[in-house]
CHARMM internal coordinates of N, CA and C (Angstrom, degrees):
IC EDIT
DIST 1 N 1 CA 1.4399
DIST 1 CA 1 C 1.5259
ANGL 1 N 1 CA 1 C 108.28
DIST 1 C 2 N 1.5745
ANGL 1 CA 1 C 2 N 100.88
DIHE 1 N 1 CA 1 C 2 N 135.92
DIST 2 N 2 CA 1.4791
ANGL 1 C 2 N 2 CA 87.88
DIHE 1 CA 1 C 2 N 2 CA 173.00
DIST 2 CA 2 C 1.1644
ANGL 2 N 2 CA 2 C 136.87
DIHE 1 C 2 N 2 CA 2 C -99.35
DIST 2 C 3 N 1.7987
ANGL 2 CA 2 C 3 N 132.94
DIHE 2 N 2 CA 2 C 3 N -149.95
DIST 3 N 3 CA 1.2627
ANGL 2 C 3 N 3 CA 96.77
DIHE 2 CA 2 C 3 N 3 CA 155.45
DIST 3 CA 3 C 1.7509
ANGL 3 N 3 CA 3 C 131.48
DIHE 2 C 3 N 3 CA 3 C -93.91
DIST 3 C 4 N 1.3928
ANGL 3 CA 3 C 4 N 76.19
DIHE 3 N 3 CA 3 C 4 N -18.98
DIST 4 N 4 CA 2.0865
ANGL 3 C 4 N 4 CA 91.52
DIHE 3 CA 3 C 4 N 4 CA 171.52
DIST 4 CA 4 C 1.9536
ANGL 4 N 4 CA 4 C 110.16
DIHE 3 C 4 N 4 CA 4 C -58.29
DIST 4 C 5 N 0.6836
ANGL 4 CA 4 C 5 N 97.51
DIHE 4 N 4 CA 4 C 5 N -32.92
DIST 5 N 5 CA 1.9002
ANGL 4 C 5 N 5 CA 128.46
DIHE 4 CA 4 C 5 N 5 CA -174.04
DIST 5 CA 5 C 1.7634
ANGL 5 N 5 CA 5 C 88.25
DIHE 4 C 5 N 5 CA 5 C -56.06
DIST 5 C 6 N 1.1121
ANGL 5 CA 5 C 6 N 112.24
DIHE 5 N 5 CA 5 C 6 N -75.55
DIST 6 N 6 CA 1.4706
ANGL 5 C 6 N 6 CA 133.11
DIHE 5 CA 5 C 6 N 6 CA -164.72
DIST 6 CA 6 C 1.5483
ANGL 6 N 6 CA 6 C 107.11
DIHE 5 C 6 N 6 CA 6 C -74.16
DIST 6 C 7 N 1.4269
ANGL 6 CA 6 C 7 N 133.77
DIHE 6 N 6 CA 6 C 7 N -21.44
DIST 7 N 7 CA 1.4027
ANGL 6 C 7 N 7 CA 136.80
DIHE 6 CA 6 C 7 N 7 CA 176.95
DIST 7 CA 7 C 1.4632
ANGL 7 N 7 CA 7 C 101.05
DIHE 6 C 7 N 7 CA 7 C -83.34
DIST 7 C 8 N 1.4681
ANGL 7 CA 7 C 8 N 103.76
DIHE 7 N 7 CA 7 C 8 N -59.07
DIST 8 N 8 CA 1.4390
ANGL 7 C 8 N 8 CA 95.78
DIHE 7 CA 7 C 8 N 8 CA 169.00
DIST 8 CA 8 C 1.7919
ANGL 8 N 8 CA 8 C 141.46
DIHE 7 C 8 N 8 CA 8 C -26.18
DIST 8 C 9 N 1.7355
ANGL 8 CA 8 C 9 N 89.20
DIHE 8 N 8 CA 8 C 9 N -50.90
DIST 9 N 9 CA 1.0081
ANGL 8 C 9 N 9 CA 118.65
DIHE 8 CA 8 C 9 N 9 CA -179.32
DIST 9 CA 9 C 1.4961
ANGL 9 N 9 CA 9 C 116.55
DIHE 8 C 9 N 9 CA 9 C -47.40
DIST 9 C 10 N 1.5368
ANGL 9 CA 9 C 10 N 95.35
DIHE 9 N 9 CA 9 C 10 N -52.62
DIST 10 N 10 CA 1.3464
ANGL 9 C 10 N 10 CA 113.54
DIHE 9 CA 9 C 10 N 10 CA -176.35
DIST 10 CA 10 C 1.5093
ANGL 10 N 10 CA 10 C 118.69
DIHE 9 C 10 N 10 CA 10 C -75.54
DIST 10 C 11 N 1.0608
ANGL 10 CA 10 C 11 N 118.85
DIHE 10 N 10 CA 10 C 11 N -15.19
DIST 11 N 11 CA 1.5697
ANGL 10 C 11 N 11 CA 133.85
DIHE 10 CA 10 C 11 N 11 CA 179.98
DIST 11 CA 11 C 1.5090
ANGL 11 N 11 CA 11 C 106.26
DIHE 10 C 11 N 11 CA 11 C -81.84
DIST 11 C 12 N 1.5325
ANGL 11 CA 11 C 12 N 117.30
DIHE 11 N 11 CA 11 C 12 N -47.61
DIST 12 N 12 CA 1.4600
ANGL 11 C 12 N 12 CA 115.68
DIHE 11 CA 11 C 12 N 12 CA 169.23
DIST 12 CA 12 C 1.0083
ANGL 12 N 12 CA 12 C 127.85
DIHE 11 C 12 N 12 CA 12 C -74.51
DIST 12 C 13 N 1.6938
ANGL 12 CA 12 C 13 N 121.39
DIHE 12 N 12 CA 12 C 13 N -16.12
DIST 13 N 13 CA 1.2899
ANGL 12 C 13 N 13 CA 121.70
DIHE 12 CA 12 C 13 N 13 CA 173.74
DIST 13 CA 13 C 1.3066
ANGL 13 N 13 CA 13 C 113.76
DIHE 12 C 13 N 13 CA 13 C -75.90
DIST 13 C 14 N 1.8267
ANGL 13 CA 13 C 14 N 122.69
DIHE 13 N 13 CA 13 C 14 N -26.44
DIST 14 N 14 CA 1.1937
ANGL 13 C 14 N 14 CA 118.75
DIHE 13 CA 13 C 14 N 14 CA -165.09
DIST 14 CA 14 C 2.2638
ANGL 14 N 14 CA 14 C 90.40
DIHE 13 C 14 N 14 CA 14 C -87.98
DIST 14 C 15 N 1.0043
ANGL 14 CA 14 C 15 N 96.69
DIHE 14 N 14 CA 14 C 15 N -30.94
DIST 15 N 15 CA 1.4739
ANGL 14 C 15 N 15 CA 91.61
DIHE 14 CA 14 C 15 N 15 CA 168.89
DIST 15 CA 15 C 1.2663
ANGL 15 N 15 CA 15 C 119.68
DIHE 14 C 15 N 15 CA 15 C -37.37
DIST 15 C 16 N 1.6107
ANGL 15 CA 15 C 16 N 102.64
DIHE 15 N 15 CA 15 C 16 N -73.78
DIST 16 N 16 CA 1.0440
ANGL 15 C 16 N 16 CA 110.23
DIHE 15 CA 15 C 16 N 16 CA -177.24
DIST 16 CA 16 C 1.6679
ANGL 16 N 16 CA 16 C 138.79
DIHE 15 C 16 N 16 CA 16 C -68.19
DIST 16 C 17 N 1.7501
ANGL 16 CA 16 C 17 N 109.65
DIHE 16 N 16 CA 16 C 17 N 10.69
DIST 17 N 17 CA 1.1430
ANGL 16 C 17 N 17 CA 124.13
DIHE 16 CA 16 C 17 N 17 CA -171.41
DIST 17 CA 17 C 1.1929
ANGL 17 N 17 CA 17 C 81.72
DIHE 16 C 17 N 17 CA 17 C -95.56
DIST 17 C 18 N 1.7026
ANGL 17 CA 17 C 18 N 136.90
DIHE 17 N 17 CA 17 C 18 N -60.42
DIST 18 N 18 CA 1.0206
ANGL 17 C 18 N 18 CA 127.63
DIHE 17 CA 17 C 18 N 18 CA -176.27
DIST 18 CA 18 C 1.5081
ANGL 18 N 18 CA 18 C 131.88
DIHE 17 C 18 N 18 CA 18 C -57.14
DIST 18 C 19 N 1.2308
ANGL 18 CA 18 C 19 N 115.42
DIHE 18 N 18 CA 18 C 19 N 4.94
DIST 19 N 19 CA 1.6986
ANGL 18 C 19 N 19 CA 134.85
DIHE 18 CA 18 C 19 N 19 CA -159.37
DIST 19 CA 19 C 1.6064
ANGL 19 N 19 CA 19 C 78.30
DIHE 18 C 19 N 19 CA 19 C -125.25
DIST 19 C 20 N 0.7325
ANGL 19 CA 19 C 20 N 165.59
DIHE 19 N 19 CA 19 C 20 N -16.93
DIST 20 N 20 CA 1.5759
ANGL 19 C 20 N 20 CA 174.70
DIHE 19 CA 19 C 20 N 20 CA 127.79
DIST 20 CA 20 C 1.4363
ANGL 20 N 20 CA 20 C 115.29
DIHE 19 C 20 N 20 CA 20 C -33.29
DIST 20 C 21 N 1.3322
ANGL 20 CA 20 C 21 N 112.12
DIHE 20 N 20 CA 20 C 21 N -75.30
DIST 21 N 21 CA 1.1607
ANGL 20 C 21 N 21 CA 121.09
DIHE 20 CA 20 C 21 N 21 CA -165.97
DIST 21 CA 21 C 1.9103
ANGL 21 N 21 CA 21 C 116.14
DIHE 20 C 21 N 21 CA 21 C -69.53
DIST 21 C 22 N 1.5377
ANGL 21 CA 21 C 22 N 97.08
DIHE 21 N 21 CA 21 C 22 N -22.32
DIST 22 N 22 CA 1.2851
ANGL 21 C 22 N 22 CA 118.44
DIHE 21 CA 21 C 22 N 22 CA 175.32
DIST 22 CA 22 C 1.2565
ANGL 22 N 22 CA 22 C 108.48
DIHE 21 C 22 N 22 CA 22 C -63.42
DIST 22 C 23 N 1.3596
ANGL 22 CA 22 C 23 N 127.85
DIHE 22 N 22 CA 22 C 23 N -52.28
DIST 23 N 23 CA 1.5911
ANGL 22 C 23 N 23 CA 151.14
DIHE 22 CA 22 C 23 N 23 CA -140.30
DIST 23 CA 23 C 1.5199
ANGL 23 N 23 CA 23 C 92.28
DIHE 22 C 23 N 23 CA 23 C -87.91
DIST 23 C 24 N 1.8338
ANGL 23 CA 23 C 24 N 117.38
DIHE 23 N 23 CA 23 C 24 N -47.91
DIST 24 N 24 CA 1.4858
ANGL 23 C 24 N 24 CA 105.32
DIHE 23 CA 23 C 24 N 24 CA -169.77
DIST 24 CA 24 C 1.2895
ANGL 24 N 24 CA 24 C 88.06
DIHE 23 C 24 N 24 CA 24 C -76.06
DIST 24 C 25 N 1.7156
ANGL 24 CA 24 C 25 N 124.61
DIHE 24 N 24 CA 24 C 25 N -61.68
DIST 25 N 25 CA 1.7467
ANGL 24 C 25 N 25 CA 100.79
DIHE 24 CA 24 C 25 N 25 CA -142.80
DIST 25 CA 25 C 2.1366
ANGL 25 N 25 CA 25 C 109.93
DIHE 24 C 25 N 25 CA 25 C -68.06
DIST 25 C 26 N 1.1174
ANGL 25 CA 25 C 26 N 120.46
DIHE 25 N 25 CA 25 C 26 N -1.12
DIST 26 N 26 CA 1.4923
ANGL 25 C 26 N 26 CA 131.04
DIHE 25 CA 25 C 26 N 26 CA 168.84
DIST 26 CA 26 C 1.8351
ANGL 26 N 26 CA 26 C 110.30
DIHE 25 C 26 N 26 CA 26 C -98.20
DIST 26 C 27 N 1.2467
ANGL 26 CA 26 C 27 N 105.63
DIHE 26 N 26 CA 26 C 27 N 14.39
DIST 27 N 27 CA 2.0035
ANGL 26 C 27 N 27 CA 96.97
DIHE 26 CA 26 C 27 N 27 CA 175.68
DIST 27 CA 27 C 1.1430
ANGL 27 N 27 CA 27 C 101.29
DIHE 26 C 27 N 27 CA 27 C 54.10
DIST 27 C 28 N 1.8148
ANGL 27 CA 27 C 28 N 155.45
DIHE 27 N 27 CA 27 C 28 N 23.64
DIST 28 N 28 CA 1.2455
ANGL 27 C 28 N 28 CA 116.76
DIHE 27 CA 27 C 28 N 28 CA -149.30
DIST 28 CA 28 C 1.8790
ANGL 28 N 28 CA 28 C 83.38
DIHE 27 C 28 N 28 CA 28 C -131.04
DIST 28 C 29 N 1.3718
ANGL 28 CA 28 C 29 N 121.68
DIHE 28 N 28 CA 28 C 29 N 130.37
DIST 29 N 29 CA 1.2540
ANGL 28 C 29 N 29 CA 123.54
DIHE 28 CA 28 C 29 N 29 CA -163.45
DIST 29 CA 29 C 1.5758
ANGL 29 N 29 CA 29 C 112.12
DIHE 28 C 29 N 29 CA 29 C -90.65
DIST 29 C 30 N 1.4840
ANGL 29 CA 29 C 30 N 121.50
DIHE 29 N 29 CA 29 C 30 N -18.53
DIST 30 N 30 CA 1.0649
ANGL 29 C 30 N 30 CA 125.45
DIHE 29 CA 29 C 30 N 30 CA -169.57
DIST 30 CA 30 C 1.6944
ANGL 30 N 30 CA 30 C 95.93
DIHE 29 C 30 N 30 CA 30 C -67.16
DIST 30 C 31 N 1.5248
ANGL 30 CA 30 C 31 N 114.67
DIHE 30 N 30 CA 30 C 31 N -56.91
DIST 31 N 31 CA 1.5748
ANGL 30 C 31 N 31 CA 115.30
DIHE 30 CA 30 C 31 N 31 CA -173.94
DIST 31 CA 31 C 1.5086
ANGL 31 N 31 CA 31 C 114.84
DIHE 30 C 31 N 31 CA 31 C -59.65
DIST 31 C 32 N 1.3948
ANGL 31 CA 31 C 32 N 116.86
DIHE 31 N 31 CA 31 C 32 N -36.08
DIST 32 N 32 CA 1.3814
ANGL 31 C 32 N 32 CA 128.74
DIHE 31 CA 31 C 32 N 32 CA -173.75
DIST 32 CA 32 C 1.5212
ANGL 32 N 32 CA 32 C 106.96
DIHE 31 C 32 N 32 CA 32 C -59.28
DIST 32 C 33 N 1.1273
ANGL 32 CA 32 C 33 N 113.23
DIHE 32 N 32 CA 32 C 33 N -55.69
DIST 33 N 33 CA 1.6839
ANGL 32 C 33 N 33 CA 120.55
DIHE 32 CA 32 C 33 N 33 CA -179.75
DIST 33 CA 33 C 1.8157
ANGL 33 N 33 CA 33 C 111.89
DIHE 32 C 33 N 33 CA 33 C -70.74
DIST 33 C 34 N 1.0979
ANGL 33 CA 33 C 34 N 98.44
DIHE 33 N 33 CA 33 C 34 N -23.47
DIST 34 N 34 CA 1.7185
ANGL 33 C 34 N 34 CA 101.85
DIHE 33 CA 33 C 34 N 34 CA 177.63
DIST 34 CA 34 C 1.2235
ANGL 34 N 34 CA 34 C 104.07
DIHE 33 C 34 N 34 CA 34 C -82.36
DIST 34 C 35 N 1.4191
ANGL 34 CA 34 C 35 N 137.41
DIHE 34 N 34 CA 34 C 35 N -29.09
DIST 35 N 35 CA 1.3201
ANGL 34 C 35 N 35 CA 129.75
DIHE 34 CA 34 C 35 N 35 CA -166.17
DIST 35 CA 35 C 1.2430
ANGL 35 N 35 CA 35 C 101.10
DIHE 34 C 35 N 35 CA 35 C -91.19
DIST 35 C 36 N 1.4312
ANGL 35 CA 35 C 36 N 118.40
DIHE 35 N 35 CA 35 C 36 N -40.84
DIST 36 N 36 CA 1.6052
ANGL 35 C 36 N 36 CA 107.10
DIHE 35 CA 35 C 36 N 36 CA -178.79
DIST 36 CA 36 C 1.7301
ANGL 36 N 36 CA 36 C 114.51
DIHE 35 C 36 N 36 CA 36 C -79.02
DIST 36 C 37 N 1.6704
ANGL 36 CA 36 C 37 N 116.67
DIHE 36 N 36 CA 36 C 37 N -11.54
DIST 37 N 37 CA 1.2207
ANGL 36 C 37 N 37 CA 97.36
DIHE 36 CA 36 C 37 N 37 CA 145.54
DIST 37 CA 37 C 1.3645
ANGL 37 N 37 CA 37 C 144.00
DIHE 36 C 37 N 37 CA 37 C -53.97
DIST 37 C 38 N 1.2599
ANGL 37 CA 37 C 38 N 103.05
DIHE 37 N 37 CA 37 C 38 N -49.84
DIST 38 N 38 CA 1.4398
ANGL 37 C 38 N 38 CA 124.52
DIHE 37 CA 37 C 38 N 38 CA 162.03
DIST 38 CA 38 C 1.2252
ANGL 38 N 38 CA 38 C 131.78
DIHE 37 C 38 N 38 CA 38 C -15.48
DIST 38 C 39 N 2.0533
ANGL 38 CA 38 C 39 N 89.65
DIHE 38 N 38 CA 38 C 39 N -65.94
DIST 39 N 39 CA 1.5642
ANGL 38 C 39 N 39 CA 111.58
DIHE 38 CA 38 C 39 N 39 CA -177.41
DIST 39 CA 39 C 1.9762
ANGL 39 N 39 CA 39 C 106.27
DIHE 38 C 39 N 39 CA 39 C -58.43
DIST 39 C 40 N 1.1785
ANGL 39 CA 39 C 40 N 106.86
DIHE 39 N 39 CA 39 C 40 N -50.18
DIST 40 N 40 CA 1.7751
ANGL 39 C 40 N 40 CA 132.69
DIHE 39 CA 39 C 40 N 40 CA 179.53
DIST 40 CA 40 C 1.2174
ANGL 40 N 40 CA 40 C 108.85
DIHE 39 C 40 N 40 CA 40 C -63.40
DIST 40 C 41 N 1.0487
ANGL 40 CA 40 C 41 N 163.28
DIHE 40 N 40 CA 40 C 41 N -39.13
DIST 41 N 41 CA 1.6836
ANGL 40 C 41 N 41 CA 143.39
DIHE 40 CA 40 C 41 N 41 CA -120.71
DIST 41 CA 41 C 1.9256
ANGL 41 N 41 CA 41 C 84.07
DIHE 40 C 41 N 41 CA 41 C -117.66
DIST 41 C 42 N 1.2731
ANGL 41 CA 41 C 42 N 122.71
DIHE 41 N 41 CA 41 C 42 N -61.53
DIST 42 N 42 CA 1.1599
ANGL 41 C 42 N 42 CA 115.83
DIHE 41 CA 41 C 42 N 42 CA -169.40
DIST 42 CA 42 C 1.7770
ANGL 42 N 42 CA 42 C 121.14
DIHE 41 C 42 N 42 CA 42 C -43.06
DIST 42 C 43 N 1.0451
ANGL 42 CA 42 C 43 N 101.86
DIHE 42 N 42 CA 42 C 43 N -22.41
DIST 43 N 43 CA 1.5288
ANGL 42 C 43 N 43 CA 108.40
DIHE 42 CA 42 C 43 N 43 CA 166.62
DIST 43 CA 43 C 1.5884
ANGL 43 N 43 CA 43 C 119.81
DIHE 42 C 43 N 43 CA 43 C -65.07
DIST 43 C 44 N 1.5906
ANGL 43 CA 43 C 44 N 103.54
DIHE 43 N 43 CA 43 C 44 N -30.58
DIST 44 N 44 CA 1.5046
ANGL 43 C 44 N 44 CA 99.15
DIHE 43 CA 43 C 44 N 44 CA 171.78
DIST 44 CA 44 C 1.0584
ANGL 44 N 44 CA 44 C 102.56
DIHE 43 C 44 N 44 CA 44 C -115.20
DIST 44 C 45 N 1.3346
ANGL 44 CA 44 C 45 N 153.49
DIHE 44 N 44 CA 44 C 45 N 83.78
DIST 45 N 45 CA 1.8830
ANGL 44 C 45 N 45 CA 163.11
DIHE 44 CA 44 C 45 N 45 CA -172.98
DIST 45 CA 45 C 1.2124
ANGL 45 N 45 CA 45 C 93.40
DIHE 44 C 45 N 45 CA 45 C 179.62
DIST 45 C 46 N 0.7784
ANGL 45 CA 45 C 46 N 111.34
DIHE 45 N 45 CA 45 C 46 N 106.80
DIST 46 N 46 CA 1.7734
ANGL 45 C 46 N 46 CA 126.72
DIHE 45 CA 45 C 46 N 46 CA 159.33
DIST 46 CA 46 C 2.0521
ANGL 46 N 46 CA 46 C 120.78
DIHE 45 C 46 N 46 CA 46 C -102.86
DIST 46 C 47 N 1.2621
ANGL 46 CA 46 C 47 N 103.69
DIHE 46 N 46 CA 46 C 47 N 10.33
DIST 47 N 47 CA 1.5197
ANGL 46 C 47 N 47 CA 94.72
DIHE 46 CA 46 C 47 N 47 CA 160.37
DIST 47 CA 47 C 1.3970
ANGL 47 N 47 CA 47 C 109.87
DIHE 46 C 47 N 47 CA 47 C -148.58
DIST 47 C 48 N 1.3178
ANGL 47 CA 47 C 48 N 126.04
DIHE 47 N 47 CA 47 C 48 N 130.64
DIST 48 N 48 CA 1.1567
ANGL 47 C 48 N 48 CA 157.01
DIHE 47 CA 47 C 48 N 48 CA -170.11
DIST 48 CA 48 C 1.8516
ANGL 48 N 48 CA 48 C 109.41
DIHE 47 C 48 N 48 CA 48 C -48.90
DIST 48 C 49 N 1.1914
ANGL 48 CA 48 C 49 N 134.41
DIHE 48 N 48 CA 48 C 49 N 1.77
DIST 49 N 49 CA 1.7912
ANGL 48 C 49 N 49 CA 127.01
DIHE 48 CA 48 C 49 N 49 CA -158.18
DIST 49 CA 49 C 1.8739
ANGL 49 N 49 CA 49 C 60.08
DIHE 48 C 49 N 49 CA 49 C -132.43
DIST 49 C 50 N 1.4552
ANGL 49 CA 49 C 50 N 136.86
DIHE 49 N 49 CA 49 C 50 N -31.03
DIST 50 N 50 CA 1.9562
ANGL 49 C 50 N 50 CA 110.66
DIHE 49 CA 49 C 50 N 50 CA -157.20
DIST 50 CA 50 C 1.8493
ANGL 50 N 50 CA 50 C 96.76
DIHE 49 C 50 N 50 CA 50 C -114.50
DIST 50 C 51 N 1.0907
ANGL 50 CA 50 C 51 N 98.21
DIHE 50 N 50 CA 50 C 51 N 2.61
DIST 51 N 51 CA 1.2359
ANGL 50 C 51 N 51 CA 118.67
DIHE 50 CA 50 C 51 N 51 CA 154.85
DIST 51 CA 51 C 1.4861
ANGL 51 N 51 CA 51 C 142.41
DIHE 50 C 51 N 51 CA 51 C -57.79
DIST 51 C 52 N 1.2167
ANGL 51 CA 51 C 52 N 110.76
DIHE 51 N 51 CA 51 C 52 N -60.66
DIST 52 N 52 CA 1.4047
ANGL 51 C 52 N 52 CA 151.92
DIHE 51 CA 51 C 52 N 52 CA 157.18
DIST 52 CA 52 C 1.3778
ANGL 52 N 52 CA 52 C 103.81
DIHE 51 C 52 N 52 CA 52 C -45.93
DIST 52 C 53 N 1.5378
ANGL 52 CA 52 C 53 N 104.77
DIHE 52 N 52 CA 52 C 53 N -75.92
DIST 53 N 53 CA 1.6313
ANGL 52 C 53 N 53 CA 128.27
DIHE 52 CA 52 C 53 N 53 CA -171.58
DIST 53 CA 53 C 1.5645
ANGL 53 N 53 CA 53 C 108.95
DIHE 52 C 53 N 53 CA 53 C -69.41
DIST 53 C 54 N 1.3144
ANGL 53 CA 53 C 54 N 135.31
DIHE 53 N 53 CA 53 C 54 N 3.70
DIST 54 N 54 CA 1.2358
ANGL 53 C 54 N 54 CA 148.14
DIHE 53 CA 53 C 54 N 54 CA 150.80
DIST 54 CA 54 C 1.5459
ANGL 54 N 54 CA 54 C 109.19
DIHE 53 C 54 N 54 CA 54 C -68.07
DIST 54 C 55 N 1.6651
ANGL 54 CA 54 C 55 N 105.51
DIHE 54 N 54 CA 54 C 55 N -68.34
DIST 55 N 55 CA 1.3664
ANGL 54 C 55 N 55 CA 111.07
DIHE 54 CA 54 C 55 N 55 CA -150.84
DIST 55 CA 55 C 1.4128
ANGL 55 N 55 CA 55 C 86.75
DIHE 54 C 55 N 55 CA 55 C -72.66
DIST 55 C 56 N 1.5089
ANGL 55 CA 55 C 56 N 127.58
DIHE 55 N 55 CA 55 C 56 N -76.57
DIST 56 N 56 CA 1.1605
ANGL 55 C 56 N 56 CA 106.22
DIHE 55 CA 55 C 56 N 56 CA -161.90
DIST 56 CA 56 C 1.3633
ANGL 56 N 56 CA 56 C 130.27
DIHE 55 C 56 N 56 CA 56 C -32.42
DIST 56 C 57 N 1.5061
ANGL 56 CA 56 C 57 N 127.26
DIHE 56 N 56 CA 56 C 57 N -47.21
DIST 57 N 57 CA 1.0357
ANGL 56 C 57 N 57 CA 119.82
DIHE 56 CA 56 C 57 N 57 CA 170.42
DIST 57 CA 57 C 1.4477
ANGL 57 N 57 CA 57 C 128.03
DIHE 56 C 57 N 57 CA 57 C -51.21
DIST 57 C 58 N 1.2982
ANGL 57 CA 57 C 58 N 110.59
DIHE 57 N 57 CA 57 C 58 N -23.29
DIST 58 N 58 CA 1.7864
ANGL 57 C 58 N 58 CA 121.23
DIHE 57 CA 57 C 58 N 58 CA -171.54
DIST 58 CA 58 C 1.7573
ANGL 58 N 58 CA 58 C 93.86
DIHE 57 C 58 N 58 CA 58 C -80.58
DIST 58 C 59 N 1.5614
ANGL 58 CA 58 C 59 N 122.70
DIHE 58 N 58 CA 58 C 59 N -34.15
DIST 59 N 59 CA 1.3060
ANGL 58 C 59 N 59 CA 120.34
DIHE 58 CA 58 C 59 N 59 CA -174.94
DIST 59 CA 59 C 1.5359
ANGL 59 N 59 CA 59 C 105.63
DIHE 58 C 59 N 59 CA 59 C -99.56
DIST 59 C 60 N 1.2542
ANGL 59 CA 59 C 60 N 130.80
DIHE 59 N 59 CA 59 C 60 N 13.37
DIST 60 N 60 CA 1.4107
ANGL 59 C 60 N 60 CA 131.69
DIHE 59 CA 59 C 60 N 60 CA 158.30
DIST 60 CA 60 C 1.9142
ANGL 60 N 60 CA 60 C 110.47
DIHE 59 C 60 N 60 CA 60 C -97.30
DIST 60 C 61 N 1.2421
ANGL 60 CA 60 C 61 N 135.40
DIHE 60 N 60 CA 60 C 61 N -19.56
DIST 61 N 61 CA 1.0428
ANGL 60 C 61 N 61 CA 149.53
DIHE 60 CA 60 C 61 N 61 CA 175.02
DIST 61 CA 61 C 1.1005
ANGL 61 N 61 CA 61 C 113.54
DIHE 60 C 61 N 61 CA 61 C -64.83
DIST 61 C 62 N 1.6510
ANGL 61 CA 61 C 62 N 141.91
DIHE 61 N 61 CA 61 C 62 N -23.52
DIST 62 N 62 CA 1.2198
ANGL 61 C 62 N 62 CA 123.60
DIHE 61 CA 61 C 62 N 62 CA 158.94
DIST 62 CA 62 C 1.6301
ANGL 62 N 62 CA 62 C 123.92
DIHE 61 C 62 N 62 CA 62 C -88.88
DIST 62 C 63 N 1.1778
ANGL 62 CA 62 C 63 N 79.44
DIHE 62 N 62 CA 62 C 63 N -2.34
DIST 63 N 63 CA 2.2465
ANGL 62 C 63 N 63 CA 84.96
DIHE 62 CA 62 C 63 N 63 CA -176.50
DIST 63 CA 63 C 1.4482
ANGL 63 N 63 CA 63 C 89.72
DIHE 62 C 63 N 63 CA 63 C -80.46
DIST 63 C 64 N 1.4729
ANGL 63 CA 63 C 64 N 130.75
DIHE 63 N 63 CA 63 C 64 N -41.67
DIST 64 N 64 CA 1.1016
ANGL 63 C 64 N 64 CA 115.24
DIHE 63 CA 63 C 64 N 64 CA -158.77
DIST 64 CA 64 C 1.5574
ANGL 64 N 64 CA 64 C 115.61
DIHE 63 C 64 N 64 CA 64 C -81.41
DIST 64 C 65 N 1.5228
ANGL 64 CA 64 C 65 N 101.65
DIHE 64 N 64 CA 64 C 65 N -41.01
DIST 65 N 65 CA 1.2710
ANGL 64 C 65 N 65 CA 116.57
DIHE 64 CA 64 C 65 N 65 CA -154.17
DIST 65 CA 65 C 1.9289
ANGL 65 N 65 CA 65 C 97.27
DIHE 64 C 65 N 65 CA 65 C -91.24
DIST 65 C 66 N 1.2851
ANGL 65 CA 65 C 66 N 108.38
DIHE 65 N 65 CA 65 C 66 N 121.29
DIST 66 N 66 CA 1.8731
ANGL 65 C 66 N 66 CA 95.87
DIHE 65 CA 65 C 66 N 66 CA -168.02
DIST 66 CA 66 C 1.4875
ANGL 66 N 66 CA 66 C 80.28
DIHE 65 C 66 N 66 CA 66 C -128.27
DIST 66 C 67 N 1.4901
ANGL 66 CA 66 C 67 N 103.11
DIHE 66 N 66 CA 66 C 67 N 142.85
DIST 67 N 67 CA 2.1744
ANGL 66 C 67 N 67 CA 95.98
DIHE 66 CA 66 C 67 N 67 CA -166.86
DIST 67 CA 67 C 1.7198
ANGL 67 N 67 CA 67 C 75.84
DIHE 66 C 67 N 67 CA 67 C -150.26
END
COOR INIT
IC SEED 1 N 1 CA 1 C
IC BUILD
């Protein structure tokens, strides 16, 4: 693991706490499930370019998706 690997990590997790915390206190499930992806996935990604290309996509999924 590196250290870019592990900053990352930490950048999407704090994303995704906030993509979390949003989702419960608004009922709204699309953000709720994206953030706790968020918080989770970096534990299983081990290289930094599918890393990236995870989260962003996990933090582009609620703009799009409005349910």
């Amino acid at each position: 693991m590196s250290v870019s690997t592990l900053l990352w990590g930490v950048l999407f997790g704090a994303i995704g706490l906030g993509f979390f915390v949003y989702g419960k206190k608004q009922r709204a499930i699309v953000p709720l499930v994206c953030g706790l992806a968020l918080m989770v996935f970096p534990y299983f990604v081990s290289g930094p370019f599918l890393l990236i290309a995870i989260g962003v996509a996990l933090m582009a999924i609620p703009y799009f998706v409005r349910v």
